[in-house]
C-alpha positions in Angstrom: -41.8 -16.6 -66.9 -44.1 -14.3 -65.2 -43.0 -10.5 -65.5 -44.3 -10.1 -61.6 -42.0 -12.6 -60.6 -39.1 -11.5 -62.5 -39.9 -8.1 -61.4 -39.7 -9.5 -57.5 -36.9 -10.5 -58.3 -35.3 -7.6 -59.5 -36.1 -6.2 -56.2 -35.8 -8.9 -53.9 -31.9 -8.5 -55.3 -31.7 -5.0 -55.2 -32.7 -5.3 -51.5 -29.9 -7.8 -50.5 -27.3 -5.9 -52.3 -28.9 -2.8 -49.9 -28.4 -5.2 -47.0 -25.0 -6.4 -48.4 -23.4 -3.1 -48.9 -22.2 -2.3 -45.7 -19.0 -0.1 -46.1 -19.2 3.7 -45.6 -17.5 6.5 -47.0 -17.3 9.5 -44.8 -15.2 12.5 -47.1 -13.4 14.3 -44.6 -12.4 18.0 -44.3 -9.1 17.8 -42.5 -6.9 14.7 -42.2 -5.9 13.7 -39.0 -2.5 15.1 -37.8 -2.3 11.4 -36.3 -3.4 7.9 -35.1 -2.0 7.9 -31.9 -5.2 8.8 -29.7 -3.2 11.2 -26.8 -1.1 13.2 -29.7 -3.3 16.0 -30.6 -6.7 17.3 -29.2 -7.8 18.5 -32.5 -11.2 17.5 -33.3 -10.1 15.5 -36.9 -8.0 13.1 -34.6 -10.4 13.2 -31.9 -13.1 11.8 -34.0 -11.7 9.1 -35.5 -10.0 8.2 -32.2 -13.4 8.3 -30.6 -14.7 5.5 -32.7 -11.4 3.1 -31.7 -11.3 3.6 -27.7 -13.9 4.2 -25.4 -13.6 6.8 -22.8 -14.7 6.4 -19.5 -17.3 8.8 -19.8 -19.2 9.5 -23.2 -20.7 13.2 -24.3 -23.7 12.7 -25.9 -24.6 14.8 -29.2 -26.0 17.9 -26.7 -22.7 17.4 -24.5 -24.3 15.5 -21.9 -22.7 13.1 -19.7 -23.5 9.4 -20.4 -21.6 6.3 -19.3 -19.2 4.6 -21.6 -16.5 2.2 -20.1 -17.6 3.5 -16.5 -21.2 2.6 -15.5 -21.2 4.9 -12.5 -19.5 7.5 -10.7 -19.1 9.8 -7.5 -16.8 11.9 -5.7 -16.1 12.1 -1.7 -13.9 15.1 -1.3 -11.0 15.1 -3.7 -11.7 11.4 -4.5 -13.6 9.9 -7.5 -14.7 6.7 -7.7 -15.0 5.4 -11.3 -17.1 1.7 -11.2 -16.2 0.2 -14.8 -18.2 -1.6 -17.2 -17.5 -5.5 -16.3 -17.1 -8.0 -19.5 -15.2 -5.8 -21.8 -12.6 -6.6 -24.3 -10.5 -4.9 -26.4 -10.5 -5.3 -30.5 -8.0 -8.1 -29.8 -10.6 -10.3 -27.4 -8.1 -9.2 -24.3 -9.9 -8.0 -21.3 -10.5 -4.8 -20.1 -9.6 -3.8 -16.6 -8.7 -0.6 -14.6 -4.5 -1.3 -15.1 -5.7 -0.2 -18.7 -7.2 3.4 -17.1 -4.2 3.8 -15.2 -2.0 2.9 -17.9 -3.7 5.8 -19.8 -3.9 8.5 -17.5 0.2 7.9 -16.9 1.0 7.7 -20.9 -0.7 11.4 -21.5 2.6 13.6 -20.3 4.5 11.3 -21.8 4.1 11.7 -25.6 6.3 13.9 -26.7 5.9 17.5 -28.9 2.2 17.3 -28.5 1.0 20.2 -30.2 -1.9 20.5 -27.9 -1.6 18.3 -25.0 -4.1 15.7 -23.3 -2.6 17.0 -19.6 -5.5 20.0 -20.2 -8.0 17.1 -19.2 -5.8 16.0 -16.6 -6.0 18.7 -14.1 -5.6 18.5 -10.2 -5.0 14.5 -10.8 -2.4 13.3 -8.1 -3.0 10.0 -7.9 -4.6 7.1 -9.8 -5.6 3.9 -8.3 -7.2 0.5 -8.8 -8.8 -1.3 -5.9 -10.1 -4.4 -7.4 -9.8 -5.0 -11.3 -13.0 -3.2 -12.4 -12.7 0.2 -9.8 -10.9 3.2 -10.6 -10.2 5.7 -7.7 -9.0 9.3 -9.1 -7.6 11.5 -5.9 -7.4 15.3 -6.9 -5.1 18.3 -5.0 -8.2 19.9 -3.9 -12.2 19.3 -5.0 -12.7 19.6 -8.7 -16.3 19.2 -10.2 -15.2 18.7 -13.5 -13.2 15.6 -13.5 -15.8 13.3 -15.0 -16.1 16.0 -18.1 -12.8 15.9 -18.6 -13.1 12.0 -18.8 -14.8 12.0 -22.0 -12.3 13.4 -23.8 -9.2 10.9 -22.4 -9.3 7.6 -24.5 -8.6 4.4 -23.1 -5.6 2.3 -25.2 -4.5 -1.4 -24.1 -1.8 -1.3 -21.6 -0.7 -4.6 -22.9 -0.8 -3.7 -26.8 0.5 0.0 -26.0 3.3 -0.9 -24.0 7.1 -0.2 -25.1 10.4 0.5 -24.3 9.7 4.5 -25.0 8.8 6.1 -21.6 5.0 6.6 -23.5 5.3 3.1 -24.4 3.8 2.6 -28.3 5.6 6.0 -29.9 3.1 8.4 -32.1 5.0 7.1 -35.1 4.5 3.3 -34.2 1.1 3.6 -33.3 0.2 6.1 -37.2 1.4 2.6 -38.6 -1.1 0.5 -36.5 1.4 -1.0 -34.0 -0.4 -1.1 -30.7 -4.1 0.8 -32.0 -6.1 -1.8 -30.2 -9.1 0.0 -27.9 -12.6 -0.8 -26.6 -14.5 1.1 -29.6 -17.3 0.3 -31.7 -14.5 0.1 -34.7 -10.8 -0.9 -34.9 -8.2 0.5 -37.1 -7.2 -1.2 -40.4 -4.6 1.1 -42.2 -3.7 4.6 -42.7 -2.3 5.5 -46.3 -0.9 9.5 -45.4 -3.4 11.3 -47.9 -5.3 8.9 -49.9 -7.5 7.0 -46.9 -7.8 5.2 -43.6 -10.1 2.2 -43.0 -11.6 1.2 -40.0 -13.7 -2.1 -39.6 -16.0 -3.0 -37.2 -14.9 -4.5 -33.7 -16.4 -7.8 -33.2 -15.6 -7.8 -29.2 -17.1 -4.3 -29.0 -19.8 -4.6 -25.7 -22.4 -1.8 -27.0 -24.7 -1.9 -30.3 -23.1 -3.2 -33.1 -23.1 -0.4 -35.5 -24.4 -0.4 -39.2 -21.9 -0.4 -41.7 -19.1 -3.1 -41.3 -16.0 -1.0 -42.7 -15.7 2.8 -42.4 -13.6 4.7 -45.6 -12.0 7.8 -44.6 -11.0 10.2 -47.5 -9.5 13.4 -46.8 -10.8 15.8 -49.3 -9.9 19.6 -48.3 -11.1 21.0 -51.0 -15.1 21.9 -50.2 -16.3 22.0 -53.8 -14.4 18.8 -54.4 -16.2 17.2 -51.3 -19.4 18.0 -52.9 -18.6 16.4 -56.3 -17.6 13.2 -54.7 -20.8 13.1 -53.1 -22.6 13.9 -55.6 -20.7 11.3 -57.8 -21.5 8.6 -55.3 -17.5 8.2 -54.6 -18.4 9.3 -50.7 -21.4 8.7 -49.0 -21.3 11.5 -46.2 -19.3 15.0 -46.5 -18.5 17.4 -43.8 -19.2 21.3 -44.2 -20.2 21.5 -47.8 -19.7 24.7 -49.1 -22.0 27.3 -47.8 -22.5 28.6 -51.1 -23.5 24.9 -52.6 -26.5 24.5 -49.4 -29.6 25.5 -50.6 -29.2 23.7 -54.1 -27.9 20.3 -51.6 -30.9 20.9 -49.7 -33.1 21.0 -52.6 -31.6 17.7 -54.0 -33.9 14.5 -53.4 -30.9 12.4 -53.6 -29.0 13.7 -50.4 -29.8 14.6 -46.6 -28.6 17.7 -45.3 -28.1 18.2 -41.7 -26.9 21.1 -39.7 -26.3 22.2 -35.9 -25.2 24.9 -33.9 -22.1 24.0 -32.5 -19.8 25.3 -29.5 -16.9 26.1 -31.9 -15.5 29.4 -31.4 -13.6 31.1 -34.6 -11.6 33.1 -32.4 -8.4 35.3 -33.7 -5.3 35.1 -31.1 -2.6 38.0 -30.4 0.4 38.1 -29.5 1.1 39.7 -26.4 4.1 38.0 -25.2 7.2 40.8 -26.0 8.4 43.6 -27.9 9.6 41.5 -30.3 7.5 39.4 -32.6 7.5 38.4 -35.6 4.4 39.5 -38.4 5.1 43.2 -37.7 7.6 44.7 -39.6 7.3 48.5 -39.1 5.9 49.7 -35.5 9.8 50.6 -34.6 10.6 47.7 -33.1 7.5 47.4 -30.9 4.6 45.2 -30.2 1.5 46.9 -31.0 -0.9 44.0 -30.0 0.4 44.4 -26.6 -1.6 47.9 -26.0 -5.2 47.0 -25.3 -5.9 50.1 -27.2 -5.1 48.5 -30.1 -6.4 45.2 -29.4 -9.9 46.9 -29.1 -9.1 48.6 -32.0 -8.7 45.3 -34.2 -12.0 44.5 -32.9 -14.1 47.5 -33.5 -13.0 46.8 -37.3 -14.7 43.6 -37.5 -18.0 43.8 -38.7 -19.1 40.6 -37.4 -22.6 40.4 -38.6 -21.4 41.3 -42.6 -19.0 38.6 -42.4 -21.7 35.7 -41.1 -24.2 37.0 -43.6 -21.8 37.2 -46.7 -19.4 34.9 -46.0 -20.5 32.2 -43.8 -23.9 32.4 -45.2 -25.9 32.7 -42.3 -24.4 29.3 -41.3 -22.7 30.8 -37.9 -23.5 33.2 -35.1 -21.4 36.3 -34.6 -19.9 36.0 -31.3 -18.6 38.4 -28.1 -17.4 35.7 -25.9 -15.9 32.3 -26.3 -18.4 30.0 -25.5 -22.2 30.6 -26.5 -24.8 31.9 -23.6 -26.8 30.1 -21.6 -24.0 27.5 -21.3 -22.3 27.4 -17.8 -19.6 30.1 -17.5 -20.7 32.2 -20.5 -21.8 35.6 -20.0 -25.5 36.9 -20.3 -23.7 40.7 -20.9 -22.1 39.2 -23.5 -24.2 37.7 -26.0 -24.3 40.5 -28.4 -21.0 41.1 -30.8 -20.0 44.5 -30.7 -20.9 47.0 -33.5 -18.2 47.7 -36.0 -17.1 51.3 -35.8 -14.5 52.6 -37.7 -13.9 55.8 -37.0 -13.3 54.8 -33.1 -10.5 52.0 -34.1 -9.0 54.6 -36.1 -9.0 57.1 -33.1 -7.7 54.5 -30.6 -4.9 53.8 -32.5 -4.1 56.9 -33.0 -4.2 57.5 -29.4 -1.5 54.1 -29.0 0.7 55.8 -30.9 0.0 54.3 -34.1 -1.5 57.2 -36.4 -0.4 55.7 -39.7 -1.5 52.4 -38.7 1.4 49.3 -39.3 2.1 46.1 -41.3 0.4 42.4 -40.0 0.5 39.6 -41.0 -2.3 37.2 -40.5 -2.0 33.2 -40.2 -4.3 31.0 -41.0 -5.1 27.2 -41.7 -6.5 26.7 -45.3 -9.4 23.8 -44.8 -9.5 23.4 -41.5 -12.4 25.7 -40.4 -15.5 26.7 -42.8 -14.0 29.2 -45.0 -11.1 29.8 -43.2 -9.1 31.4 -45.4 -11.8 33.7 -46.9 -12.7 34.9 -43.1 -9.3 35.7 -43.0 -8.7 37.6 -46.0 -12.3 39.4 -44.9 -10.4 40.4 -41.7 -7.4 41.6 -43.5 -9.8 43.8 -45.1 -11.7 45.1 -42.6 -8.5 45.9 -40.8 -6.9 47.2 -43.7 -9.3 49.8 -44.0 -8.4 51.2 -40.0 -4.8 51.8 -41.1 -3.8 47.9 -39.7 -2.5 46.9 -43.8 -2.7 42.9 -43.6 -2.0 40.2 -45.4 -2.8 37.1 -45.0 -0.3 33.8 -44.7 -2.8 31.0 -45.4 -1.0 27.3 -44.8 -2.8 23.4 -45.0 -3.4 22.6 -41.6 -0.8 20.7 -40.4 1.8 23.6 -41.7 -0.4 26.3 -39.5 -0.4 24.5 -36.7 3.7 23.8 -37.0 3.9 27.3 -37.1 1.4 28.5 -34.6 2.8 26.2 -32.2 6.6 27.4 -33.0 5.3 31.1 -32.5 5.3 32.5 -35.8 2.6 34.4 -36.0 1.9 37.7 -34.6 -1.6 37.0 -35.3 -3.3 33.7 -36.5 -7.1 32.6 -36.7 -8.0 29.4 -35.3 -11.3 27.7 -33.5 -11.4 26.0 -30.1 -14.5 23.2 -29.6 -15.1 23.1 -25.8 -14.9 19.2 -25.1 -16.5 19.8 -21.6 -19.6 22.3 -22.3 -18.4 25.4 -20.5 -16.3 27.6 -20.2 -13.7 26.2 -18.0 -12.2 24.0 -20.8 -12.6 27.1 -23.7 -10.1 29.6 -20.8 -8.0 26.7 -19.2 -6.7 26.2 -22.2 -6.8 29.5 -24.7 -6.6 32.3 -22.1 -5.2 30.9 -18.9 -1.0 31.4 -18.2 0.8 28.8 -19.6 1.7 26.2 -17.4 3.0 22.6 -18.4 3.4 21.2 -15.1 -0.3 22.2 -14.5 -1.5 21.0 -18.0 -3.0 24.5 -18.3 -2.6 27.2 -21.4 -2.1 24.7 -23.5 -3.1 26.0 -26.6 -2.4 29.6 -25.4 0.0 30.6 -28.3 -0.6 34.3 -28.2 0.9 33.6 -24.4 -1.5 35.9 -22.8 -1.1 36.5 -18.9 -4.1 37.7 -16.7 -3.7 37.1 -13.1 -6.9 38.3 -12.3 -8.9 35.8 -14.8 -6.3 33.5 -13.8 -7.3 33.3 -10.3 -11.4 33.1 -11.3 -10.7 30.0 -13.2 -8.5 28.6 -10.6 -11.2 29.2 -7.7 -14.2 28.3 -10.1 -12.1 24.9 -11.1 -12.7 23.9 -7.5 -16.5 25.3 -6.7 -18.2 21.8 -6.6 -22.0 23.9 -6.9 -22.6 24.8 -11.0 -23.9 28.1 -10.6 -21.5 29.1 -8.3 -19.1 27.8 -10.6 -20.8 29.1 -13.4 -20.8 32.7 -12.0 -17.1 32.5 -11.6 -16.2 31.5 -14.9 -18.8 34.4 -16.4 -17.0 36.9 -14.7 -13.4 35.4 -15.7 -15.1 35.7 -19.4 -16.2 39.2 -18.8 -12.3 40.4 -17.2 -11.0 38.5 -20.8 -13.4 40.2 -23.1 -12.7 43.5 -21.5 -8.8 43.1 -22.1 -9.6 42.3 -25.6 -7.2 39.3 -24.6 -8.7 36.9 -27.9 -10.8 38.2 -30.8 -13.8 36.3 -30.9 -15.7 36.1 -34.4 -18.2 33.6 -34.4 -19.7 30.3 -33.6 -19.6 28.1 -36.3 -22.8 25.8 -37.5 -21.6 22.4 -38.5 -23.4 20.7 -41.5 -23.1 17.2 -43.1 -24.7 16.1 -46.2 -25.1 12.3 -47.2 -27.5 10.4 -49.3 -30.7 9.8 -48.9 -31.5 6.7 -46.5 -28.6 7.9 -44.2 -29.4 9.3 -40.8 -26.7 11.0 -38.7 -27.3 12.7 -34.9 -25.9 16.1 -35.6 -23.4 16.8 -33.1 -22.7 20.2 -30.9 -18.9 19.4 -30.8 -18.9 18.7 -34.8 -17.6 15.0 -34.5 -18.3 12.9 -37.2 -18.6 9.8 -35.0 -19.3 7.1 -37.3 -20.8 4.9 -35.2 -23.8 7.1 -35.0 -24.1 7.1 -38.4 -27.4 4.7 -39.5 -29.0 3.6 -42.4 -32.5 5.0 -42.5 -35.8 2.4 -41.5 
């Protein structure tokens, strides 16, 4: 036989099995806290629910608005007007129709012990109504330019396959086991074994571009150097954050594709300034330090922002002085540069709070949930340390942390908030603003921080239909925060995702991993 023909077929085989190897395995930082798509808005759940049901509105990789299950959209007062995508089905062939939107909005309040809560994207809502099968008409308590924002975050489930005898309907736990997980997405959920994996396969009904890779392999890996080695073993085929140590020698490998993006993650550490009594301070005589903004301010002056990006984030973040980065809407142009640490100031303030020994603090943290989490924290534990403020550090996997955040344990924990809506409206109404359920406000306002004055900012800038108006408002409400010391902020993180070569990935600002975006190279 001619060697050129075996030869071409040597390739022409190699090719198909190429074309025939369809499946994708995506090692993942952080394993979901669950399945069911309105439990937790935590970026790990939101991801993967993101690829199962559609929202109304889609973000785009920059956080733009695009359309998604709604073609089109406009507001006449307090009423929106949603005009949805005709000729949809769900994963199961059933079709898709406004019952379904209104079916979702009403489950949201409904799930129970939600450790932070859907209602934050459901703001001002009063009523939700469907004229004609494929017309959704949202009526708000009073203008609110946001509402459309919000939508992209609020996944659309099958009234019929999510219904139940629970008020919610499907329960969290039915729905982690696959009972009722039937959306509009580009993928639908196969199985979920707690720790090992979760499988996806491609929806046949879905009514947008068939994506590349007909079944999608989640493993959970939270150990970063052990991400890298399955990657580089060929077990995975795309890894999120590699170790920033590990990035130049990735980037320098022909074998892989590193990508990276600044993102609108804010590593942020919250205090509590609820009471008198709490529970990581041992010995300030049965006081709350963290509720004198002297020694808030204090805690912040310590942190030498810049030193901790460059050593330990390795240039891979952006120290930060507010919560969202400038120019987006609401952030503040005053605030774009961190402060300068300066010691001998902390020291003096919290000598002037009454506190010239310093005191005992305990900080939480998740371990694997954020880039190097645990070694910011132990940085900060230093830094504080070295004021007078001796810290610890109580490092926990991230479903532990949040258990305990969201119980109140901590006197002081470090955490990161991804604004879903591209300003800063989303970052305060739900880290900074009073606590309100009924409202669906403060929901992930553990330190339980109380500003009337920001407060009231938000509030008015949540109905200011212009953006800069808006925008002004919600700068100045960052400004009144940053001068209470009310959050620490510490710095933007930069997402990164390495993957073999021939895979292409749209780096995203809110550090999804949305596999349906992921494509083989041309």
């Amino acid at each position: 036989m001619d060697v050129r023909h075996v030869l071409g077929a040597a390739v022409l085989l190699a090719l198909a099995g190429t074309a025939m190897a369809r499946d994708l395995v995506v090692g993942l930082k952080t394993e979901p806290s669950s399945m069911d798509p309105q439990y937790h808005a935590l970026t790990p759940n939101i991801q993967l629910s993101q690829s199962l049901f559609d929202p109304l509105v889609c973000p785009t990789a920059d956080l733009a608005l695009k359309p998604c299950l709604a073609t089109e959209w406009k507001a006449d007062g307090t009423t929106w007007t949603f005009k949805l995508r005709p000729n949809v089905k769900f994963s199961d062939g059933s079709p898709f129709t406004a019952q379904d939107v209104i079916f979702s909005f009403d489950r949201v309040p409904k799930v129970p012990n939600s450790p932070s809560s859907f209602k934050l994207y459901l703001q001002h809502i009063v009523k939700v109504e469907a004229p004609d099968p494929l017309t959704v008409k949202i009526t708000t308590n009073e203008p609110y330019p946001l509402l459309p924002n919000n939508m992209g975050s609020l996944p659309i489930m099958s009234s019929k396959a999510a219904a139940g005898p629970a008020p919610e309907g499907k329960t969290t736990t039915e729905l982690n086991g696959g009972d009722g997980m039937v959306g509009t997405g580009p993928y639908k959920f196969v199985s979920w074994k707690r720790g090992a994996e979760i499988v996806f396969e491609r929806n046949p009904n879905y009514w947008g571009p068939k994506p590349d890779f007909d079944k999608v392999i989640y493993r959970p890996i939270g150990n970063p150097a052990a991400r890298v080695a399955s990657l580089l073993s060929g077990d995975v085929d795309l890894i999120e954050d590699p170790p920033t140590d590990d990035l130049e020698r990735l980037k320098k490998d022909p074998k892989l594709n590193v990508i990276s993006k600044a993102s609108v993650r804010i590593i942020y550490v919250a205090l509590d300034q609820h009471g008198d009594k709490t529970p990581g301070i041992p010995d300030a005589n049965g006081k709350n330090p963290l509720l004198d903004k002297r020694v808030r301010e204090a805690m912040s002056l310590a942190i030498d922002r810049k030193a901790l990006v460059d050593r330990i984030m390795g240039g891979v973040a952006t120290p930060a002085a507010q919560l969202l980065p400038y120019p987006m809407l609401g952030a503040s142009a005053k605030l774009t540069h961190a402060d300068k640490p300066d010691v001998n100031k902390a020291k003096e303030l919290l000598k002037q709070a009454g506190y010239p020994n310093g005191f005992s603090l305990t900080l939480g943290t998740p371990n694997g949930r954020y880039i190097n989490d645990t070694k910011i924290a132990q940085t900060l534990a230093s830094m504080w340390t070295r004021v007078g403020i001796k810290t610890t550090v109580d490092a926990a996997a991230p479903p532990v942390f949040f258990k305990n955040r969201n119980d109140y344990a901590y006197s002081a924990y470090l955490a990161g908030w991804a604004t879903a809506t591209g300003e800063m409206s989303n970052t305060l109404n739900s880290l900074l603003v009073t606590p309100d359920k009924e409202k669906g406000v403060g929901t992930t306002n553990m330190s339980r921080y109380s500003n009337k004055a920001m407060d009231e900012l938000v509030q008015k800038a949540g109905t200011t239909m212009d953006d800069k108006q808006r925008g002004a408002l919600l700068a100045q409400a960052s400004e009144v925060a940053m001068a209470d010391y009310a959050m620490l902020p510490i710095h933007f993180e930069h997402s990164v995702w390495a993957m073999k070569k021939g895979l292409k990935f749209d780096a995203r600002a809110d550090q999804e991993t949305l596999v349906q975006y992921v494509t083989v190279a041309k």
